[in-house]
Residue, then its C-alpha position, 0 to 999 in steps of 0.5 A: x881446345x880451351x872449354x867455356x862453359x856460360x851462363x850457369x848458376x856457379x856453385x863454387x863451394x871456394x872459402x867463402x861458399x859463393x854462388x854466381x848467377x849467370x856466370x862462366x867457367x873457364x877450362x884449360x889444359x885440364x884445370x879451372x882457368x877462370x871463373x867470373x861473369x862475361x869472361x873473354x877468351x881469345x883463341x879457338x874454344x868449346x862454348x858450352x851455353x848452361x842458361x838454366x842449369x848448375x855448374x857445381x864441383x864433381x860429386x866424390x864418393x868417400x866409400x864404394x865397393x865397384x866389386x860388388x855392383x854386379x851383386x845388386x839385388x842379390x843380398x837383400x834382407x840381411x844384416x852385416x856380418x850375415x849379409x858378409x858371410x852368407x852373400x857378398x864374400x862368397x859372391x866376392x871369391x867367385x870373381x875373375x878378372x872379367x866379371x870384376x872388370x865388368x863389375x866396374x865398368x858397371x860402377x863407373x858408368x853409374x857414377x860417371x851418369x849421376x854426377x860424380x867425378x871420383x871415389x875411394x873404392x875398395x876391392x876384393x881380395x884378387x884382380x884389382x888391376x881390373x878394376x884400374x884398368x876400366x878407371x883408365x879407359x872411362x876416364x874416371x877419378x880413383x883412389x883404390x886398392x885390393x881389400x887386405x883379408x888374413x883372418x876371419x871367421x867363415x872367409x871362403x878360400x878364395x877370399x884367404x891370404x897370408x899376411x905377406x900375400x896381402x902387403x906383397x900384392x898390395x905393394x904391386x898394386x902400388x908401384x903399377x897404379x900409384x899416380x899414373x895417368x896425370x896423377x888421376x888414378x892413386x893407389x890406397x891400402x884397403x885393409x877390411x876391418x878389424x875382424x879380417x885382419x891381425x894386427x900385425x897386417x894392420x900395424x904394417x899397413x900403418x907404417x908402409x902408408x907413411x913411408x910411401x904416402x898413401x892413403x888407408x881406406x877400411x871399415x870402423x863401428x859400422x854394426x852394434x854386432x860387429x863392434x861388440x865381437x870387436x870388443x870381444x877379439x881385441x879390447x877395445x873398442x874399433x877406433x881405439x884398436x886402430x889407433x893403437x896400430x897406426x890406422x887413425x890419421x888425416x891419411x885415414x878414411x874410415x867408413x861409417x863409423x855409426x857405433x862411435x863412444x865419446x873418447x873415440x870421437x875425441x881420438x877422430x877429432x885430434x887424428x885428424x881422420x876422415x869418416x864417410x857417412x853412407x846413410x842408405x847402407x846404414x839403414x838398408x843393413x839395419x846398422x844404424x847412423x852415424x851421428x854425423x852433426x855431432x862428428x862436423x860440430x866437433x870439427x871431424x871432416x864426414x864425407x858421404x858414400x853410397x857404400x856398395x850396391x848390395x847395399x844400397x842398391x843406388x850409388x846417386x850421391x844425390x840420393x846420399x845427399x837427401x838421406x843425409x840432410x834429413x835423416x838427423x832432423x828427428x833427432x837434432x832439428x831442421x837446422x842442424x844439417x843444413x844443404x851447405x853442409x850436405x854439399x860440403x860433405x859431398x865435394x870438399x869433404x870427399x876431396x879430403x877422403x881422398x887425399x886430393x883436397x887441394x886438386x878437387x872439391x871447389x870450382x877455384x882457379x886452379x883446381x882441376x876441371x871435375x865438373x858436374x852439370x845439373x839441370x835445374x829445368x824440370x818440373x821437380x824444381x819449379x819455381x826454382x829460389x835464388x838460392x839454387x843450394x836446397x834444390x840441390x840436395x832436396x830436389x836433384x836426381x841423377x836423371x838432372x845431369x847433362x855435363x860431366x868434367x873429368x880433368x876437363x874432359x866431357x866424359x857425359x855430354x847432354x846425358x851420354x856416356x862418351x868414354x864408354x858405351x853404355x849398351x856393351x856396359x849393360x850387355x857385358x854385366x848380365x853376361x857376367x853376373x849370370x857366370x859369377x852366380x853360377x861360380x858362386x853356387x849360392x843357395 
């Protein structure tokens, strides 16, 4: 039965960046059908009335970590390669199928509560058809794969692999989940970063991407320790290694990118590279920012991600949203990052991290019916302006959502859950955190 949502303000973030008051939206078969002020629609349909609320594109998460949202709280106080060594990878090795299927159906019952629609999501090194597999059921948007490890110091043993163990799986992974379920849920190498993988991983991730057009999701220059022993090991710095390799490319997400020197960013800009910027990691881990107004002026699309709970301890986009539009202004002013900018970042410029620009990001005729609902009522709002853009990214939370669409489908109707329960979600994470813990022996 078609859906028609009414009377909402209609961020539609389309070429032109308009912004309907009082207008509908039109879903059919999964995808935008119409969009306009007093659309008429013959036949049975929902009716959705929005009067005081925002209908905007999903929000889209450039980089997660649905492995680790079972770790949140427990790698507090550390910088990265510490933080890596002496928590999340040993936390990581003691997963098992069920505590990592629990870690994410925890992940995505986050997102899927505090407005977003999709993610490029990087596994650990086993079990990852876990992680797919609660994709599937709660009806969420991935583009994912297993994390790719054949080198580093200090690896635990659950963690190592051989180079042909990681592309063999990797390309298992692909041929079971690469566009399954109407194309909803896509595959992505995920190789981890320069310092867990030889080039020789590396250069064949390159070339296979290309032969079977997906994506490349990893980490580049996110800590000045890191980047220095990149250096040290390779010769170069992060961006130029990979470049070298096959690893730069409108396929290519990287992740942070904060430590970026002037040449790296011209090889971003002429690669056509996405970066996702994940502001609350980078400063819970002491690791920086990006400089993210630099990055969009020089044309580099930068997507937003809240990285992985460990880190962050939130994945509310609305969080990365604010954190983003004023973390910079010290630095370059009140103007540099403007809401549009913020927005475009955490939609259009998410859609392009993903691979999917031409199916999400923008409420356009067309495009699939990723919907999120914000309610614009509360008293953190009032007087709510004309120009709904600034409350978006200043003043929303994850709390304002009251509608989810995810290929047209309600999977949040008025703040619950519909695809999962919520209850058995929470139950089963504790339950399996306190098992994961055990198995980890963590001092």
């Amino acid at each position: 039965m078609d859906l028609l949502l009414t009377n909402a303000t209609v961020v539609t973030m389309n070429r032109e960046r308009e912004v309907l008051p009082r207008a509908d939206v039109l879903v059919q078969d999964g995808r935008i059908a119409k969009v306009g002020r007093g659309l008429k629609v013959k036949g049975p349909r929902r009716l959705l009335d929005l009067s005081g609320q925002v209908v905007m594109p999903g929000l889209i998460h450039g980089h997660l970590h649905a492995c680790q949202t079972l770790f949140r709280g427990h790698a507090d106080k550390l910088e990265l390669l510490d933080w890596l060594r002496e928590r999340i990878w040993p936390m990581e090795a003691a997963h098992d199928a069920a505590s990592l299927r629990a870690s994410a159906d925890l992940t995505f019952a986050e997102l899927i509560r505090s407005g977003s629609t999709a993610a490029l999501d990087m596994g650990t090194v086993h079990h990852y058809d876990a992680v797919f597999e609660s994709a599937r059921d709660s009806g969420f948007r991935l583009v994912g794969g297993k994390a790719m490890m054949d080198s580093g110091a200090e690896v635990p043993r659950g963690l190592r692999e051989t180079t042909a163990d990681s592309l063999s799986e990797s390309l298992a992974l692909l041929e079971r989940w690469h566009g399954t379920h109407d194309n909803r849920l896509r595959y992505a190498f995920a190789p981890r970063f320069a310092l867990s993988c030889t080039p020789e991983l590396l250069r064949e991730v390159g070339r296979l991407s290309r032969e079977k057009g997906v994506r490349i999701h990893s980490h580049a220059s996110e800590n000045p320790k890191e980047t220095d022993v990149v250096r040290q090991v390779t010769g170069q710095d992060n961006i130029a290694f990979f470049h070298g390799l096959g690893l730069t490319g409108s396929n290519v997400t990287l992740a942070h990118c904060v430590w970026v020197e002037g040449q790296e960013q011209a090889l971003l800009r002429e690669s056509g590279t996405v970066v996702c910027h994940c502001p609350g990691s980078n400063l819970k881990l002491a690791s920086g920012y990006a400089r993210v107004p630099e990055l969009l002026a020089d044309g580099i699309p930068v997507a937003l991600g809240a990285d992985g709970a460990p880190c962050n301890n939130t994945l509310d986009l609305f969080h990365e949203m604010r954190l983003a539009s004023v973390l910079h202004n010290p630095r370059v002013g009140p103007v540099a990052m403007t809401p549009m900018h913020v927005l475009e970042m955490a939609t259009l410029h998410g859609a392009k991290a993903l691979g999917l620009e031409a199916e999400v990001g923008s409420v356009e005729v067309g495009k699939r019916a990723d919907l999120t609902v914000v309610d614009t009522r509360g008293f953190h709002f009032c007087p709510l302006p004309d120009d709904v853009t600034g409350p978006l990214v200043y003043s929303a939370r994850s709390t304002d959502v009251s509608h989810v669409l995810i290929d047209g489908k309600l999977v949040l109707r008025e703040g619950e859950l519909t695809t999962m329960d919520a209850h058995a979600v929470l139950a089963n994470a504790r339950t399996q955190a306190t098992k994961l813990f055990a198995r980890a022996k963590l001092r």
